[in-house]
N, C-alpha and C positions, 0 to 999 in steps of 0.2 A: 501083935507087934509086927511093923516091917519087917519081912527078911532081905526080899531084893529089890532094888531098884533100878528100873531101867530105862536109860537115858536113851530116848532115840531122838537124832537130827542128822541132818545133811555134814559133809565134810565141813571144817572150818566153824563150824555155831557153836562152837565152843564146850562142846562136853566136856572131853577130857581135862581140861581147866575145872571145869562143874563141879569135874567128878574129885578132883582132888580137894577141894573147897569143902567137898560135901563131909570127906574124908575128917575134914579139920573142923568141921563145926558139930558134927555127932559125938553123941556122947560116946557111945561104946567102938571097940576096933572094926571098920569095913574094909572090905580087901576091893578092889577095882581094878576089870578089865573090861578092854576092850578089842573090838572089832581088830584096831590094828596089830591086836599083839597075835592074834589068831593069825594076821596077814605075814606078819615080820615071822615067826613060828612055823609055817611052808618052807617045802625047798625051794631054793631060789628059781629050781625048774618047775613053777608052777606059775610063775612069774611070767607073763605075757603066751601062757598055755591057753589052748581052747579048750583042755578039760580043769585048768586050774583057775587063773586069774588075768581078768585084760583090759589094761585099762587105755580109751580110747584118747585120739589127739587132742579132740575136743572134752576130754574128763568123762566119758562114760565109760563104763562098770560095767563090764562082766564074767559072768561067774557058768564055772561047770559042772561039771558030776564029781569030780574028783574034790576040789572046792566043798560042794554040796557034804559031801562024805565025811570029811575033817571037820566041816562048820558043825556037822550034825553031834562027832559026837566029841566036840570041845562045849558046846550048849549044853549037851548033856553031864560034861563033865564039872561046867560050873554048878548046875542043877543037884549036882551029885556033892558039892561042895556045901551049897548050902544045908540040902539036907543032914549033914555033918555036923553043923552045927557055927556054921560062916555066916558072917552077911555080909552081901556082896552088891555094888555098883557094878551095873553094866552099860558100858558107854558103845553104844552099835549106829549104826546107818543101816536102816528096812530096806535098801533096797529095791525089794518086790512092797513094799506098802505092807497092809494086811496079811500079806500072805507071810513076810517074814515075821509081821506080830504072832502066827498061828504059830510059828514053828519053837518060837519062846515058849508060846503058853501051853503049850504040849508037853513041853520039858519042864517045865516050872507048876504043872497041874500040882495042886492042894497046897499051894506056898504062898506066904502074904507077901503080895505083889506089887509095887506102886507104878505106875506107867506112866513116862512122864516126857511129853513134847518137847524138844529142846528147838524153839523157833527162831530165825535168824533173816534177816532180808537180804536175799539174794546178792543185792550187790554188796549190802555189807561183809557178807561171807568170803567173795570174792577179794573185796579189799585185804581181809585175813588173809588169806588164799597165797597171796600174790606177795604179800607181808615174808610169810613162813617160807619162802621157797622151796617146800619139799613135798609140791603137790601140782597135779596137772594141771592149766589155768582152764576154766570151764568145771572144773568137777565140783566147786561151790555153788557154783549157780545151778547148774542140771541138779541138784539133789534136793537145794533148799526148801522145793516144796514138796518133790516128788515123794520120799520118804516118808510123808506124814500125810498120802493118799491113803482114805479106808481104816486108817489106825486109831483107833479107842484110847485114850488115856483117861486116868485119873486128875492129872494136873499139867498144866502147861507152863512154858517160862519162855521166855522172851527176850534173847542176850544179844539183839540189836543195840537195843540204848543202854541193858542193865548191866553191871558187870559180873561176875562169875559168884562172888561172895553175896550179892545179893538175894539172889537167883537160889543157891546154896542153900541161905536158909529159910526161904521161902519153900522148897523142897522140903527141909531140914522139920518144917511146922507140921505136915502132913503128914512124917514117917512116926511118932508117937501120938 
């Protein structure tokens, strides 16, 4: 049986919506975080830091050592949760592609795992984007694809056209 689920896409593709859908169409309790709660959870001097977090004019993203260090062992600390006896949704943005898939599956080694693409068209994401006002403009487009450079999943979904309930339980069929 699934334990975790992890939702990776670019800003605005709608995870966190996903992820609450996913919430409401499973049978049993899932707890769900995400990347941003990690981000909101820094101190706010970490916040446009070259060892914390910076986010560019144009929406690029970057991350530092100190960043690194928190991210590492809040992953570890979900990891730690599940093995508890949770199951958890994680709704993130890779980032680095592949390499941020390595740094999950490190933490999540002998756990039943579903990986799962959250894809979105660039300009659609941007229309979100722009929608939400509480995001860089540029930072939907720059991630839409990059994030799902290199990266292996189990299952993909596609919240261009679909909407989030849909999506959900098409998830929802794969995790029993």
């Amino acid at each position: 049986m699934t334990q975790v689920i992890v939702l990776n896409g670019g800003s605005s593709s709608g995870k966190s919506g996903l992820a609450r859908c996913l919430q409401a169409v499973l049978p049993d309790p899932w707890l769900a975080f995400g990347v941003d709660t990690l981000i909101q959870g820094m101190p706010a001097s970490m916040s446009g830091s070259e060892t914390g977090i910076e986010v560019a004019a144009d929406g690029g993203v970057a991350v530092g050592s100190s960043f690194r260090a928190l991210e590492e062992a809040w992953i570890e600390g979900i990891a730690a949760m599940v093995r508890a006896g949770a199951r958890v949704i994680v709704d993130e943005v890779f980032l680095g592609g592949a390499a941020s898939q390595r740094r999950w599956q490190k933490a999540l080694g002998g756990l039943r795992v579903l990986w799962v693409g959250v894809r979105c068209e660039g300009a659609v994401a941007a229309g979100r984007e722009v929608a939400r006002g509480d995001r860089v403009t540029g930072m939907a487009e720059a991630q839409a694809d990059l994030v799902h450079q290199g990266v292996r999943y189990d299952l993909e979904v596609d919240t261009t056209h679909a909407e989030a309930l849909e999506c959900a339980r098409t998830i929802a069929a794969h995790v029993y």
